[in-house]
N, C-alpha and C positions, 0 to 999 in steps of 0.2 A: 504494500500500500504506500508509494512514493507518497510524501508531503509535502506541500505548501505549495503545489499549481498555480492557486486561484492566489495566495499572496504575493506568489513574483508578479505575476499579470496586473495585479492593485500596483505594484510599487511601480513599475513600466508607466502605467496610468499615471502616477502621482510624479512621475521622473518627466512624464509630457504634458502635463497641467502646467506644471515650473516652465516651460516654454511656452505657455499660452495656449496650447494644445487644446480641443475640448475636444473629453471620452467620455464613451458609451459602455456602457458595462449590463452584457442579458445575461442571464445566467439561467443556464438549463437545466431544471431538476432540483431547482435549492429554492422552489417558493414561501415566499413570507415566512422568514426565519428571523433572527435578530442575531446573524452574526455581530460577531466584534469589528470584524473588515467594513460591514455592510452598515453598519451605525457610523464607523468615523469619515468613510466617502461623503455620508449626508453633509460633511462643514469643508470640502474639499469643493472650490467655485470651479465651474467645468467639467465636472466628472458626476454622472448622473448615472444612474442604475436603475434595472427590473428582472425582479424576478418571477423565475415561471416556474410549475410544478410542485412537487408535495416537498414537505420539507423535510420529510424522514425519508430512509433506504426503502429503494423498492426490488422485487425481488423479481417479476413480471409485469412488465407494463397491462395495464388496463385501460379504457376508454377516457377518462380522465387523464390520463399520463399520455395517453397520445394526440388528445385535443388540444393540451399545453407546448409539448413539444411542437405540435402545429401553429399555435398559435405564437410560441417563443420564436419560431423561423420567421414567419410572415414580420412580425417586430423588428426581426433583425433586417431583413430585407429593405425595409421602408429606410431602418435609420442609416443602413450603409447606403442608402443611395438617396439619401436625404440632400447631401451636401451641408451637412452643418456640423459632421464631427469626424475630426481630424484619424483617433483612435477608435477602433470598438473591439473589446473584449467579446468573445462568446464563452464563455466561462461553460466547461464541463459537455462542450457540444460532442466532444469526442467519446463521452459516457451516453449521451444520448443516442448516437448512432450505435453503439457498442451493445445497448439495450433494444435495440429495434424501436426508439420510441419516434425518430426520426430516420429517415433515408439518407447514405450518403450524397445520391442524385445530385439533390436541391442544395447540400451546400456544397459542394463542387461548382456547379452553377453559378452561384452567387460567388466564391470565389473568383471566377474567370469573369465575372460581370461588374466586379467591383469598381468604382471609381481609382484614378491613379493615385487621388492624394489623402486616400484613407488604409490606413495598415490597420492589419486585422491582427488581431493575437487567441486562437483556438486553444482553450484546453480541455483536459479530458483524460485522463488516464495513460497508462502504458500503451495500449491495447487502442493506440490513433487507426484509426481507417487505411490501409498502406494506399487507398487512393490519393489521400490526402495529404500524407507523407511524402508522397509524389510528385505535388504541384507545391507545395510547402518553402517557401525561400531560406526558411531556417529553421530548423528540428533541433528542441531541448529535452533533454533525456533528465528526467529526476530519478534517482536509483536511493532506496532504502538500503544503507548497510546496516544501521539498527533500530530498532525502534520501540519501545518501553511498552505499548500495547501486546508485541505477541510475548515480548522477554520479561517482561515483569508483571504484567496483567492488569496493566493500569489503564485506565478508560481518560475518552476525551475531557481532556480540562477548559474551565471557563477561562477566558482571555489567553487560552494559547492555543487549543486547536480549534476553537470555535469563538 
């Protein structure tokens, strides 16, 4: 279980804010939660967020989790081709396709359809799409060498992993 995706992707955000930047951050499968990340973006000018889906693990997508997923695409579509934001995050899209909750298709698409002077940042697990790895300008690998969840049996902590 690599850590901290969705915090490099925030800090990327918050590294292009400090330039005037203004990012889009959707985020797939993490709806109305009250992350730590997702509280301190609120006082950050520029950097705007939505999220879609449930906000616990799912284990099977259901009708619900594939109306979000659809509807988190179509979001994303609109703001990258918006022309008003420099950055967009899709936070955890690669978990979404990985679950069947979404197709890869439609974000390959939209990648190749993208405006020039919006860069995208996809995250999502190990287990990226390799079509997507494909077209991808720059592929980061987060690699677990340890981690106190399976070696000590310690559960997520308030202000560190959530």
């Amino acid at each position: 279980m690599p850590k901290g995706k969705t915090t490099a992707a925030i800090g990327q955000g918050v590294r292009a804010t400090g330039h005037g930047f203004k990012v889009y951050m959707i985020q797939f499968m993490k709806g109305n939660y009250k992350y730590g990340e997702i509280e301190a973006i609120k006082g950050i000018p520029n950097f705007e967020l939505k999220q879609f889906g449930r906000p616990e693990l799912i284990a099977e997508p259901n009708e619900y989790d594939l109306n979000e997923g659809k509807k988190a695409l179509e979001f994303a579509k609109e703001i990258i081709m918006s022309d008003k934001y420099d950055l967009v995050i899709l936070d955890e899209i690669g978990v979404a396709i990985s679950m069947n909750v979404i197709s890869v298709e439609p974000v390959l698409e939209l990648i190749a359809k993208k405006p020039d002077k919006v860069e995208l940042i996809l995250t999502g697990g190990p287990k990226m799409h390799p079509k997507i790895k494909e077209v991808a300008h720059l592929l980061t690998e987060m690699r677990m060498i340890k981690h106190y969840y399976s070696s000590q049996g310690i559960t997520a902590r308030f202000g560190i992993e959530y």
